[in-house]
C-alpha positions as CSV (number, residue, x, y, z in Angstrom):
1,X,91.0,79.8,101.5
2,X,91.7,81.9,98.5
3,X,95.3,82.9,96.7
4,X,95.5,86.7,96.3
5,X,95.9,86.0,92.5
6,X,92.3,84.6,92.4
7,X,91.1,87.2,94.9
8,X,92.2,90.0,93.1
9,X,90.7,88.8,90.0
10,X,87.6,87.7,91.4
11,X,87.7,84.0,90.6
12,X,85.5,81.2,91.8
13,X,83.0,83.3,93.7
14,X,85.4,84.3,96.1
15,X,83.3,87.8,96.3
16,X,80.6,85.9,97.0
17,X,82.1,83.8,99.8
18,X,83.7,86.9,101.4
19,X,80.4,88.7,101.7
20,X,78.8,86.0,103.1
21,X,81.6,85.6,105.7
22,X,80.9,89.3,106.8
23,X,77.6,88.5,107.1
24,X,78.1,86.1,108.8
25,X,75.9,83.0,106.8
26,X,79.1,80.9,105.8
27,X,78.5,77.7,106.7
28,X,76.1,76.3,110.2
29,X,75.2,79.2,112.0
30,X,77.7,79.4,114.8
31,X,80.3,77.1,112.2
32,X,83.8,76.9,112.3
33,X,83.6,78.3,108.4
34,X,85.6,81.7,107.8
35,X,87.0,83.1,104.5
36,X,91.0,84.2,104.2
37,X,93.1,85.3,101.4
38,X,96.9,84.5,101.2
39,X,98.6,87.5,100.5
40,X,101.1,87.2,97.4
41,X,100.2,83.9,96.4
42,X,99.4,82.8,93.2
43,X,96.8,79.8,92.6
44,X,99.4,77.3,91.3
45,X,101.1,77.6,94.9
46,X,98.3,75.2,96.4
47,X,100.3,72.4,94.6
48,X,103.2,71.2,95.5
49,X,104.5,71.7,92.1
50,X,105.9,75.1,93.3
51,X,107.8,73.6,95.9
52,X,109.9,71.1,94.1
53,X,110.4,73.7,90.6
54,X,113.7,75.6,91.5
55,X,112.4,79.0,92.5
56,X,114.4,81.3,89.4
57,X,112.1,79.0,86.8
58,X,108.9,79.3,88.8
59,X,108.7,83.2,89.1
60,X,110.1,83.2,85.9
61,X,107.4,81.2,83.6
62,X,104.6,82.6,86.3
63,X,104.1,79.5,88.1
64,X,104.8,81.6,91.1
65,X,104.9,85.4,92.5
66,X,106.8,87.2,94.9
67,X,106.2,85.1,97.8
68,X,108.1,82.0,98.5
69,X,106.1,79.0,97.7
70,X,107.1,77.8,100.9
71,X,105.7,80.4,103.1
72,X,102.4,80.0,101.3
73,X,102.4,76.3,102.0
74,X,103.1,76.9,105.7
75,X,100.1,79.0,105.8
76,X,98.0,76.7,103.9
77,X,99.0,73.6,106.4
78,X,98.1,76.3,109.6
79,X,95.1,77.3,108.1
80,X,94.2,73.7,107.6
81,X,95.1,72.7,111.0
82,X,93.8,75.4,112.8
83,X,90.0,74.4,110.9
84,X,90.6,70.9,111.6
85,X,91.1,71.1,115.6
86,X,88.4,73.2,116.0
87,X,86.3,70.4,113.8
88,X,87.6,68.2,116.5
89,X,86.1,70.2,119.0
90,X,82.9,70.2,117.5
């Protein structure tokens, strides 16, 4: 689970980890491991510091983008429990 920030600028191998999602070699063969990228989010949006710092002083020193921190946190917490339940089912 990458932040478009760190997608777009190719940070932390996420290349490497979306090719080999296409390819299907992330993770076990026939895992539960896939590769997404949260549109609009910035990196710093994984914390909750960006959803306690009023939003007007978050986009403003960069701690945040366009996006609501919010929203990216819901997605992060569906994304997590989506890859947890089908751990379960494992």
């Amino acid at each position: 689970l990458f932040s478009d920030e760190w997608w777009s600028k190719g940070w932390s191998g996420s290349d490497v980890l979306k090719d080999m999602h296409d390819r299907k070699v992330l993770g076990p063969k026939g895992g539960i491991s896939r590769f997404r990228v949260i549109d609009q989010a910035f990196h710093q949006e994984f914390s909750d510091a960006c959803m306690i710092t009023p939003l007007w002083i978050a986009r403003a020193v960069g701690l945040t983008g366009p996006r609501n921190p919010l929203d990216t946190a819901r997605d992060i917490h569906l994304e997590t429990l989506d890859f947890l339940t089908a751990l379960r089912r494992l």
